[in-house]
VOPAGU-2260 file (C-alpha; in pm, 1 decimal, decimal comma):
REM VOPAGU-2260
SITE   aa  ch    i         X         Y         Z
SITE  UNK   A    0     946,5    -373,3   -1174,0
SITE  UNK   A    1     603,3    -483,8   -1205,6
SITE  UNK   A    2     329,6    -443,8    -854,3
SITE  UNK   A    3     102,3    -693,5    -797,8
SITE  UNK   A    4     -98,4    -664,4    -483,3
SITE  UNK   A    5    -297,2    -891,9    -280,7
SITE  UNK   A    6    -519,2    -911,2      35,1
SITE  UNK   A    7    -797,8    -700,4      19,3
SITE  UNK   A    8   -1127,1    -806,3     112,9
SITE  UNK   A    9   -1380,3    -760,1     383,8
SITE  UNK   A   10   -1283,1    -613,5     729,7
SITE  UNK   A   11   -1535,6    -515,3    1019,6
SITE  UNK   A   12   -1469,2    -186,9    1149,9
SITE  UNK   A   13   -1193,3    -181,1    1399,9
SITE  UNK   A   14    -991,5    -502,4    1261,0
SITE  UNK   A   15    -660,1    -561,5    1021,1
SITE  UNK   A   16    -557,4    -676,4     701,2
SITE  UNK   A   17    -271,2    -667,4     564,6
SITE  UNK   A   18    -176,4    -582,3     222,6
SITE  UNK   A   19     134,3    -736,2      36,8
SITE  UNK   A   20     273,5    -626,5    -328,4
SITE  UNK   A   21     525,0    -836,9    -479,4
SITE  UNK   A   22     710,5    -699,4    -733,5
SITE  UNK   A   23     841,6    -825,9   -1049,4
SITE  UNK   A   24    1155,2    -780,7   -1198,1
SITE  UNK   A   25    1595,6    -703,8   -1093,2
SITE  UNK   A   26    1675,8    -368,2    -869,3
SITE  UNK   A   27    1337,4    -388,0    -625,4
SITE  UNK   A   28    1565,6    -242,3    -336,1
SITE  UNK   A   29    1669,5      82,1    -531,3
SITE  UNK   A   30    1265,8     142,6    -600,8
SITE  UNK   A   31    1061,4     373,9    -340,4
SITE  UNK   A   32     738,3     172,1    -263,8
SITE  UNK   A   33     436,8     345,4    -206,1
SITE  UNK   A   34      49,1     239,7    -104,3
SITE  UNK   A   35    -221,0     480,6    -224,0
SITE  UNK   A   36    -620,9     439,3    -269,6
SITE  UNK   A   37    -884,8     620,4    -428,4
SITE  UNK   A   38   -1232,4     633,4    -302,5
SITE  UNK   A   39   -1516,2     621,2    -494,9
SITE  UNK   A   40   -1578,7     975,9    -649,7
SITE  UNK   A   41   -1248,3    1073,6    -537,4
SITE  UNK   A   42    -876,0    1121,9    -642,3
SITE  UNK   A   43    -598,4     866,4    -554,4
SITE  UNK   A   44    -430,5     994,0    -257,4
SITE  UNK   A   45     -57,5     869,3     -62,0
SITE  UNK   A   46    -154,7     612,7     211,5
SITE  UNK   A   47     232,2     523,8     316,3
SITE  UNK   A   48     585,0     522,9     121,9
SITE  UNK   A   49     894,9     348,4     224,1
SITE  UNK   A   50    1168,9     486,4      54,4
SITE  UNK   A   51    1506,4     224,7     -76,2
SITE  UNK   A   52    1693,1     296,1     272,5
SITE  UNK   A   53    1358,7     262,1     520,0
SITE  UNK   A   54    1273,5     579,7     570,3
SITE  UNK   A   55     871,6     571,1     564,6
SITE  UNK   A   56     614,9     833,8     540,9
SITE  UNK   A   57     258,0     830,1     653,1
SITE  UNK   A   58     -89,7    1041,4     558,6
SITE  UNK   A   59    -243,6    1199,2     881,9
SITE  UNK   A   60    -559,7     956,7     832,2
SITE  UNK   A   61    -348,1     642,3     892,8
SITE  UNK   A   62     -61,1     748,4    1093,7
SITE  UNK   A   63     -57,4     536,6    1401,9
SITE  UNK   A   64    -282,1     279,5    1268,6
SITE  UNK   A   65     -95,5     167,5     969,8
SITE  UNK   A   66     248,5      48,7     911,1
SITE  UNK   A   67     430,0       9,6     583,1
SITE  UNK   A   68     699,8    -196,4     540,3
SITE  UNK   A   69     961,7    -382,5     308,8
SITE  UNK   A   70    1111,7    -706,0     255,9
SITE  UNK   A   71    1399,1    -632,6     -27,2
SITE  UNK   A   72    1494,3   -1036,7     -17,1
SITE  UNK   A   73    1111,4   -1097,1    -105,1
SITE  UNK   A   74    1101,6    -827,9    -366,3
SITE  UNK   A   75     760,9    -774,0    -147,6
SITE  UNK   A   76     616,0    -418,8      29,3
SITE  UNK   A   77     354,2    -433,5     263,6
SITE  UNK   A   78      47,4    -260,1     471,9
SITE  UNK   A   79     -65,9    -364,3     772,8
SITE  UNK   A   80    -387,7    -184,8     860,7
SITE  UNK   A   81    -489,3    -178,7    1209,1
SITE  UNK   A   82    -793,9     -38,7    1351,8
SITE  UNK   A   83    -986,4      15,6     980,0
SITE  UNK   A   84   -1267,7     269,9     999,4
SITE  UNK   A   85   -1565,7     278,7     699,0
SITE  UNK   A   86   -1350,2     559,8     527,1
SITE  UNK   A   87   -1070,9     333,0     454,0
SITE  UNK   A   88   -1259,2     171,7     233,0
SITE  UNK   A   89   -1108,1     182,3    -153,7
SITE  UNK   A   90    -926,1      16,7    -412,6
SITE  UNK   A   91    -584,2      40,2    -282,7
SITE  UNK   A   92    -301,9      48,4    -542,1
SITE  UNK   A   93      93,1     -50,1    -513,5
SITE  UNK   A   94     338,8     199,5    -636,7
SITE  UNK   A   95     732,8     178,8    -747,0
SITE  UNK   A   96     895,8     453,7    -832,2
SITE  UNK   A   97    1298,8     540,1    -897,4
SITE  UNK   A   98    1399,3     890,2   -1033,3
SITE  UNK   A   99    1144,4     867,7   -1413,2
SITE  UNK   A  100    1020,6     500,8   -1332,1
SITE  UNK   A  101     694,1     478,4   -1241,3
SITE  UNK   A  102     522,9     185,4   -1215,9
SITE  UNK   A  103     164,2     106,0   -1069,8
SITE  UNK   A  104     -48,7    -252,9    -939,3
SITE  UNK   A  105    -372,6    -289,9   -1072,1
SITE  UNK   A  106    -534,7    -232,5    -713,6
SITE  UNK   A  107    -693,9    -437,5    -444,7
SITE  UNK   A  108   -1041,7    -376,7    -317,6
SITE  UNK   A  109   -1085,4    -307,8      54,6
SITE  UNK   A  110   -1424,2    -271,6     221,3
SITE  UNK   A  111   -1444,9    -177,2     575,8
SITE  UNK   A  112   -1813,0    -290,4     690,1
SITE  UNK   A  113   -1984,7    -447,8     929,1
């Protein structure tokens, strides 16, 4: 299972984008799927994770603003960002994991500016 993510771009504070990663390879549906970003000068850090049966998980920053979801037919994961504030801005990164696979995009910037 290979990421590749697209969508980023340019978003004026208080708008949405949405983020898709479509992944590569058999067994996509067994895979937890996972959005992170890193800042500039800072670590990568969990933005959302949907695991194989749906269950999703959320950092406090984003919860109630984003929404994370899968599309097993489409072998495709998504982000939809609502409401974006400046500090969302990063390179945001795809993630699959299942039990010692670990595989990663190689990121999408998004800038939140007006």
């Amino acid at each position: 299972v290979q990421p590749v993510e697209s969508g980023g771009g340019l978003v004026q504070p208080g708008g949405s984008l949405r983020l898709s990663c479509a992944a590569s390879g058999t067994m996509f549906s067994i895979y937890t799927m996972g959005w992170y970003r890193q800042a500039p000068g800072k670590q990568r850090e969990l933005v959302a994770r949907i695991a194989s049966g749906g269950g999703t998980n959320y950092a406090d920053s984003v919860k109630g603003r984003f929404t994370i979801s899968r599309d097993n037919a489409k072998n495709t994961v998504y982000l939809q960002m609502n409401s974006r504030k400046p500090g969302d801005t990063a390179v945001y990164y795809c993630n699959a994991k299942w039990i010692a696979r670990d595989y990663w995009g190689q990121g999408t910037q998004v800038t939140v500016s007006s």
